[in-house]
Kinemage of the C-alpha trace (Angstrom):
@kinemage 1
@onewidth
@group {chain A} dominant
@subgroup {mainchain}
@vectorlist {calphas} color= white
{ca unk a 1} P -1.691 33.376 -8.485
{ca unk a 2} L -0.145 29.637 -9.615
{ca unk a 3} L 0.468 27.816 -6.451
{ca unk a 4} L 2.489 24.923 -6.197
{ca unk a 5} L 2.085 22.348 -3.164
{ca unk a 6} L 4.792 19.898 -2.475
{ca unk a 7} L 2.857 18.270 0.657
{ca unk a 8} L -0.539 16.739 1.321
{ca unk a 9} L -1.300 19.208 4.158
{ca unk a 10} L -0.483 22.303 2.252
{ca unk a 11} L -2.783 21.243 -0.274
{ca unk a 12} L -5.750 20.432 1.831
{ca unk a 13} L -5.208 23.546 3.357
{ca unk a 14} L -5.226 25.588 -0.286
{ca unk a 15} L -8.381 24.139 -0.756
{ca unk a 16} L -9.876 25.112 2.740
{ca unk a 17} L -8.828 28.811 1.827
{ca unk a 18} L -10.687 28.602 -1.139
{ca unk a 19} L -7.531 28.674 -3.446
{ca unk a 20} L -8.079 25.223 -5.372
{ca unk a 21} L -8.477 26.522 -8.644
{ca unk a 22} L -4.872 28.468 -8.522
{ca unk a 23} L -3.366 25.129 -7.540
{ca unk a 24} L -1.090 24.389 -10.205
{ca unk a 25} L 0.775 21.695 -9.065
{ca unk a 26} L 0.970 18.994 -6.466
{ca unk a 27} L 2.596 15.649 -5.109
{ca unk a 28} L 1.608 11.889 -5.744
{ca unk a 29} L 0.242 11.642 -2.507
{ca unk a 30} L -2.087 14.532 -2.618
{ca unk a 31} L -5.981 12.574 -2.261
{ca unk a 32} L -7.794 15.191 -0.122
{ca unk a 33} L -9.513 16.863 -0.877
{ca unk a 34} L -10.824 14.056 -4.088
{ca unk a 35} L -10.273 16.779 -6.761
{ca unk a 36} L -6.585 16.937 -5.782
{ca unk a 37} L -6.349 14.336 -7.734
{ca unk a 38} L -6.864 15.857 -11.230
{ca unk a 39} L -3.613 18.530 -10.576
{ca unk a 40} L -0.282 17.717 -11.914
{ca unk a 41} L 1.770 15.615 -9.887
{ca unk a 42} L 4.986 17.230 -9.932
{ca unk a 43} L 6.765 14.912 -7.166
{ca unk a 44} L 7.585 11.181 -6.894
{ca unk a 45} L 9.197 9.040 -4.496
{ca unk a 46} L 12.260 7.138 -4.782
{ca unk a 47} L 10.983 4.370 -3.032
{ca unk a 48} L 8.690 1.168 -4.044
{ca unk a 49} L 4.726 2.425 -3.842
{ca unk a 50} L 2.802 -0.575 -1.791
{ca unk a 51} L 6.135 -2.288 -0.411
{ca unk a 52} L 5.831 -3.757 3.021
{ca unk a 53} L 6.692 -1.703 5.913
{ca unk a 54} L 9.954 -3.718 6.341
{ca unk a 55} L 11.244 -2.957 2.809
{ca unk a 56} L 10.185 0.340 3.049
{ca unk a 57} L 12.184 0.967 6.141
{ca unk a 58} L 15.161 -0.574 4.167
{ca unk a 59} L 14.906 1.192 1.266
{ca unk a 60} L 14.994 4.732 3.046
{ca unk a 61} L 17.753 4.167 5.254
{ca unk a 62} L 19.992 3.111 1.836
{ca unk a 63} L 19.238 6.032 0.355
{ca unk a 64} L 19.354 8.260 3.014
{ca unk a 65} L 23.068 6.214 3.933
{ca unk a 66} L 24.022 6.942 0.063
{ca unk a 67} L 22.934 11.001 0.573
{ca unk a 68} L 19.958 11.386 -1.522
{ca unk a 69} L 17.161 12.828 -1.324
{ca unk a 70} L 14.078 10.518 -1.065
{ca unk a 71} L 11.949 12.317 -3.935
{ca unk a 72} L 12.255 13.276 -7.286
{ca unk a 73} L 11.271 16.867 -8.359
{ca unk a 74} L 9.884 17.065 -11.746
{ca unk a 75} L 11.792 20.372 -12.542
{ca unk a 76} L 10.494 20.454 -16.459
{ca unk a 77} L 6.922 20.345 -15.350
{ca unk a 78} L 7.880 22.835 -12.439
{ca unk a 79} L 9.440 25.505 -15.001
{ca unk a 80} L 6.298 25.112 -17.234
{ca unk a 81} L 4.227 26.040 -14.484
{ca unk a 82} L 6.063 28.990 -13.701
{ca unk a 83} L 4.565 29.376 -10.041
{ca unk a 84} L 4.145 32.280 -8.235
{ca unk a 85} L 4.525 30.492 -4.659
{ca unk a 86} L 5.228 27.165 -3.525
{ca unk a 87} L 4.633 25.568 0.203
{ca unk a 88} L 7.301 22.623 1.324
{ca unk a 89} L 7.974 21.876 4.283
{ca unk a 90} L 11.570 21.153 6.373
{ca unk a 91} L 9.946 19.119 9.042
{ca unk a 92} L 10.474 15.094 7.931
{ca unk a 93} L 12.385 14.350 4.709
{ca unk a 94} L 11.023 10.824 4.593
{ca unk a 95} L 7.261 11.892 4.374
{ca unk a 96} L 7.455 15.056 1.716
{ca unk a 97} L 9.987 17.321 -0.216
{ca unk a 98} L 12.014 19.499 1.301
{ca unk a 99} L 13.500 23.015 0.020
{ca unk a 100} L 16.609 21.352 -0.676
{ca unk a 101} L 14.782 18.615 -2.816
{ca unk a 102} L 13.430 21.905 -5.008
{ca unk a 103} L 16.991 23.534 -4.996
{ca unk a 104} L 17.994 22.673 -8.460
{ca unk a 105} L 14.465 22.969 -10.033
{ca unk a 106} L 14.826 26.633 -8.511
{ca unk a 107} L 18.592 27.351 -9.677
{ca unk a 108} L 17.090 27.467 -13.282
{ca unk a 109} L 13.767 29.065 -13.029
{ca unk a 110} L 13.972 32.370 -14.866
{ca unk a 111} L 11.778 34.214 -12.347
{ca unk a 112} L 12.573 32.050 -8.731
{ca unk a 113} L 8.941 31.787 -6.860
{ca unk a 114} L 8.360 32.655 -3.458
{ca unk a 115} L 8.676 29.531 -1.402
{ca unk a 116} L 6.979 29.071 1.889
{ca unk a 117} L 8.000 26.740 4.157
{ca unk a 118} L 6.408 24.725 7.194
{ca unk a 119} L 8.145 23.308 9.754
{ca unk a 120} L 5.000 22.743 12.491
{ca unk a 121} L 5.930 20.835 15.729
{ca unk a 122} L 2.154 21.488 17.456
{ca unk a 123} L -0.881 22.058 16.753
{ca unk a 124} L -0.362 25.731 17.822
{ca unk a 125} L 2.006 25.676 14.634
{ca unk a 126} L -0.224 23.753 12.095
{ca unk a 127} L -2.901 26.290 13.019
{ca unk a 128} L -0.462 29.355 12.538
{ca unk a 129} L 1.199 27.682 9.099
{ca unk a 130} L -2.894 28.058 7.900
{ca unk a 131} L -2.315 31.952 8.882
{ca unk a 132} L 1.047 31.881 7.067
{ca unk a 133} L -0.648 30.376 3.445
{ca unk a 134} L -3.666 32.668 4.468
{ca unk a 135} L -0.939 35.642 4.259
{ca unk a 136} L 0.685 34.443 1.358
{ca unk a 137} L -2.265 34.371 -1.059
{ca unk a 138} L -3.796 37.449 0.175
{ca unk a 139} L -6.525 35.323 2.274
{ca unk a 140} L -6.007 36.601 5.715
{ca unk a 141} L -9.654 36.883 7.018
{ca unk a 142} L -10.174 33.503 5.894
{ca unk a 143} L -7.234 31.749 7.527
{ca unk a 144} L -8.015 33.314 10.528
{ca unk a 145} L -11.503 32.076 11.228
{ca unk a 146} L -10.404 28.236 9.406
{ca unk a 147} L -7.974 28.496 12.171
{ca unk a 148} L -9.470 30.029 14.931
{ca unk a 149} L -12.616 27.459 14.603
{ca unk a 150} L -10.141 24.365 14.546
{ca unk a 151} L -8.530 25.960 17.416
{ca unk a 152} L -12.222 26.453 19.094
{ca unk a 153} L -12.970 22.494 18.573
{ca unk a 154} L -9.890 21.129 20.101
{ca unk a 155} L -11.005 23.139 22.953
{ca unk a 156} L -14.398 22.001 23.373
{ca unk a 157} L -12.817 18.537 23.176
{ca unk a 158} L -10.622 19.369 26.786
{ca unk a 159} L -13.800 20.616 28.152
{ca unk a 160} L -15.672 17.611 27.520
{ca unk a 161} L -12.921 15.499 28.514
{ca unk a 162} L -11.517 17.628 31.795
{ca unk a 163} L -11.944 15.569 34.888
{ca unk a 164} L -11.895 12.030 33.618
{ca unk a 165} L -9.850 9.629 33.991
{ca unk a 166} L -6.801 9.786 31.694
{ca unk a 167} L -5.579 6.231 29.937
{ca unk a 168} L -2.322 5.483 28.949
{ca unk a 169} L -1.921 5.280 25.326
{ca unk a 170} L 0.668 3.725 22.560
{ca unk a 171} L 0.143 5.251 19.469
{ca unk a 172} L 2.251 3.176 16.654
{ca unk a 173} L 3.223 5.417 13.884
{ca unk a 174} L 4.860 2.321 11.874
{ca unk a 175} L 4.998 -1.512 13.017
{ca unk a 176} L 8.343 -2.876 11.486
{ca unk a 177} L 10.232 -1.686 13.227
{ca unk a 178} L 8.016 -0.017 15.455
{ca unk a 179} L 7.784 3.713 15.805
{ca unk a 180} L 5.876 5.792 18.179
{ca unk a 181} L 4.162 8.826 17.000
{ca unk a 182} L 5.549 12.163 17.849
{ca unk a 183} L 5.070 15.738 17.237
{ca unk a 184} L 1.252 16.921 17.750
{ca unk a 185} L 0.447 12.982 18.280
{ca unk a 186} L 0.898 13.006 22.280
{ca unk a 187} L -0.262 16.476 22.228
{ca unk a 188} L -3.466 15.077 20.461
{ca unk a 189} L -3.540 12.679 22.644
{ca unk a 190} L -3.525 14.814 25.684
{ca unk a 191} L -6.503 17.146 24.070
{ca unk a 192} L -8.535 14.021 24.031
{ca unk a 193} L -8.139 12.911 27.385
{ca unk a 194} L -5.332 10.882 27.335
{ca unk a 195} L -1.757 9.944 28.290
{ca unk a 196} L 0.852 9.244 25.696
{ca unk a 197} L 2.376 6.069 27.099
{ca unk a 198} L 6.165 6.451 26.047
{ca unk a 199} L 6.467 9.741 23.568
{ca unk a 200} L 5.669 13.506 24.835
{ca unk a 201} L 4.523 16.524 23.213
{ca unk a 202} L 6.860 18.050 20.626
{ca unk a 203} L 9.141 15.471 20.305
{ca unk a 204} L 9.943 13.421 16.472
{ca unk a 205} L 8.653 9.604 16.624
{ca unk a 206} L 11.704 7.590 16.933
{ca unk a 207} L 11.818 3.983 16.739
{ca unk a 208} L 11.200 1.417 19.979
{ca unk a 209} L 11.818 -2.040 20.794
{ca unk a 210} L 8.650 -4.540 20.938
{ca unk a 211} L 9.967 -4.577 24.481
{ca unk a 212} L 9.391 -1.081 25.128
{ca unk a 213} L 6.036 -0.807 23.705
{ca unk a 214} L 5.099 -4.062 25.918
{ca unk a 215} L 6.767 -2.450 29.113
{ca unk a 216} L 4.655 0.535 28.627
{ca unk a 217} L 1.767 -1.781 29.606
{ca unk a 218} L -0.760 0.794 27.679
{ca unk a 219} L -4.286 1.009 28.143
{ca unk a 220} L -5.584 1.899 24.516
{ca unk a 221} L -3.359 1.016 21.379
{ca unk a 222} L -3.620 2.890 18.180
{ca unk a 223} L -2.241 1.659 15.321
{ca unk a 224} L -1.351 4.170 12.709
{ca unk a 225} L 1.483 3.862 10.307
{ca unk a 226} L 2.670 7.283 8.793
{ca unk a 227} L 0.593 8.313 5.362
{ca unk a 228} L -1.624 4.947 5.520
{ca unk a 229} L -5.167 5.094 5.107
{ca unk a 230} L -7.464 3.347 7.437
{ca unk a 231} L -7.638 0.172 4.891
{ca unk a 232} L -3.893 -0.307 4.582
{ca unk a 233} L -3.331 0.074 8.062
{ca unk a 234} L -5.714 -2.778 8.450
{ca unk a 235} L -3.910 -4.638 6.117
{ca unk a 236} L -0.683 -4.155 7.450
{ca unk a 237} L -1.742 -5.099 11.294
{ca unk a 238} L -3.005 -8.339 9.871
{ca unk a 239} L 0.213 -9.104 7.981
{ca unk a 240} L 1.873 -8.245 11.382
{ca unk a 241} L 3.511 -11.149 13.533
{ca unk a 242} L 2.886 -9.003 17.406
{ca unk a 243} L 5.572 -10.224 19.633
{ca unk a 244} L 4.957 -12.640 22.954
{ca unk a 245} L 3.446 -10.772 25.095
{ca unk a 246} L 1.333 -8.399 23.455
{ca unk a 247} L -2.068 -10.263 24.406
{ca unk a 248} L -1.188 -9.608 27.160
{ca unk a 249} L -1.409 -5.985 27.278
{ca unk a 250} L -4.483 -4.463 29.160
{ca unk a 251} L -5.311 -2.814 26.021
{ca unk a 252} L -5.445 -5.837 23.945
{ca unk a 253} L -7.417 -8.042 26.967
{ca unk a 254} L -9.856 -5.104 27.115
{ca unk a 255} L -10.138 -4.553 23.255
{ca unk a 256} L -9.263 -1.248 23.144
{ca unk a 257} L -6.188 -1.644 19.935
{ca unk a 258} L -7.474 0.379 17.069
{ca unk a 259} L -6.466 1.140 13.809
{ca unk a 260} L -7.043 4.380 13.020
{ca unk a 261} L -7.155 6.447 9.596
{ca unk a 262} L -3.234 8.104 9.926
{ca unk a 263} L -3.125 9.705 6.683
{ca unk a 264} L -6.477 11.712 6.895
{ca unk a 265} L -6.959 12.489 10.645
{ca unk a 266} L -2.839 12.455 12.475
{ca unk a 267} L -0.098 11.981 10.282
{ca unk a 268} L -0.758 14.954 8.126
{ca unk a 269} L 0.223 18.408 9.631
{ca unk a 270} L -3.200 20.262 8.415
{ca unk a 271} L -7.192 21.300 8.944
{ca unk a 272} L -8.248 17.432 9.791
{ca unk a 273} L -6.140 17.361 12.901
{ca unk a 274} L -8.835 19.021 14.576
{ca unk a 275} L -10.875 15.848 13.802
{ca unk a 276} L -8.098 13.649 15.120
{ca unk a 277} L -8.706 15.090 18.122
{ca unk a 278} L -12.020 14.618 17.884
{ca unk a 279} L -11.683 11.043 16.923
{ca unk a 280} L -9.310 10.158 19.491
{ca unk a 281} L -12.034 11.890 22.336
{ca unk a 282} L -14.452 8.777 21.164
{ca unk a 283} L -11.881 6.276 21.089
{ca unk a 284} L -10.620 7.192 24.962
{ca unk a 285} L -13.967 8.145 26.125
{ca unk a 286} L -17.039 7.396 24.337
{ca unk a 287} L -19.615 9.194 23.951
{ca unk a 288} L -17.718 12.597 25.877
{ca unk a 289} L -17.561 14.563 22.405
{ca unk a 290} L -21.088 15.244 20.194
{ca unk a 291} L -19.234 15.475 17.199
{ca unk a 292} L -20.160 13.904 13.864
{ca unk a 293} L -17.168 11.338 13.119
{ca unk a 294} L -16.312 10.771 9.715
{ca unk a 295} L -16.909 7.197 8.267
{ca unk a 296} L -14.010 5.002 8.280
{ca unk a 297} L -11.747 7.160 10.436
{ca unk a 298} L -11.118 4.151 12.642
{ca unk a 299} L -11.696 0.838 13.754
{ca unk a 300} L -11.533 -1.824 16.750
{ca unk a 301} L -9.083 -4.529 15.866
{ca unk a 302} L -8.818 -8.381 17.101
{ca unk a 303} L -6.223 -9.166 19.648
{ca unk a 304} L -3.880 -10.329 16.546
């Protein structure tokens, strides 16, 4: 079978199911896991790679205003392939292809591929879209225990957390403007003892007002711009003028604002959620959850 991902999460999860070698094809943001690397790239985006938030935020909304799509499907490379099934998603057309980004690619493939696609709004749903590639490629039994043994960690994680005290937290999915994370974030959030201080369970980030993250008077910040590793997020936080007010915040006079790893452990609807959880568990409660963290997955930041 030639598999074709169009997302980051499908691929990792490919690879979890043991399927990297059929992996034919995948986007330019596919790093995980490393060997991802070497496949064809058979996406790119229409915006600037390493522009500033700001500009970034800019660019998509002209685009989007002039009614195009945000990526570029390499059809040629996608015919030569010839896959037998590709995974998209119809979730958020700024952060991957959609089906209607493959639509013309597809209109003149001899032999049209089956096309699976995810749309997960909880983890519940990232866990069954792992069943749905498991049942795609013929690797039920495996999909099944990857899922059912993410499924069993987030639960250990509200055992060890049940009965303490839950702080309010802002998680910032982008900084100019300012987002707050949505989805499986608050949902994460709530797994790992917490509260999400402005956004609930199942809902899309949407943007805020600097007012309405400082209203929220949070207890714990995370900082974790959509699809940024743990270094630009850093990076960006830095280059960030906070508004008046924010040192203010009991999370900043209590250093608890951390940047956190976004594009491995949150942002990306697939296996390493479960480690999100995981992560955010130590982050609200130290010491609560005896997993092994990875390395870099986050990081205490100066009041800024």
């Amino acid at each position: 079978m030639r598999i074709c991902s169009l997302l980051p999460s499908a691929t990792e999860i490919v690879y979890a199911l043991g399927l990297g070698e059929q992996l034919a094809g995948v986007t330019h943001e596919c790093d995980f896991p490393p060997e991802a690397r070497a496949k064809p790239a058979l996406i790119r985006p229409r915006t600037q790679l390493g522009a500033s938030a700001a500009e970034i935020d800019r660019q998509v909304g002209e685009i989007v205003a002039r009614g195009e799509s945000l990526y570029v499907v390499d059809d040629d490379a996608l015919r030569r392939i010839a896959p037998d099934l590709i995974l998209t998603q119809d979730l958020c057309h700024v952060c991957a292809a959609s089906p209607q980004d493959l639509a013309a690619a597809l209109s003149r493939m001899a032999r049209p591929p089956q096309v699976l696609t995810l749309s997960p709004q909880s983890l519940a749903d990232v866990w069954n879209d792992i069943r749905a590639v498991g049942k795609a490629t013929g690797r039920e039994q495996q999909a099944e225990t990857l899922a059912g043994g993410l499924e069993s960690r987030v639960a250990a994680v509200k055992r060890a957390v049940a009965g303490l005290p839950r702080p309010r937290v802002l998680c910032l999915e982008w900084l100019d403007p300012p987002y707050v994370a949505g989805h499986w974030v608050p949902e994460m959030v709530a797994a790992a003892g917490g509260v999400d201080a402005i956004n609930r369970a199942g809902v899309p980030s949407f943007q805020i007002g600097w007012e309405q993250a400082l209203a929220a008077q949070p207890d714990v910040v995370l900082v974790m711009p959509c699809g940024y590793a743990l270094d630009a997020v850093l990076q960006e936080y830095r280059n960030m003028k906070m508004p008046a007010g924010w040192s203010e915040l009991p999370a900043v006079r209590c250093g608890r604002v951390f940047a956190a790893d976004s594009s491995a452990y949150f942002s990306r609807p697939g296996p390493r959620l479960a480690c999100g959880v995981e992560i955010l568990a130590e982050i609200l409660h130290p010491g609560c959850v005896p997993a092994v963290l990875p390395a870099a997955s986050f990081l205490a930041l100066a009041a800024g």
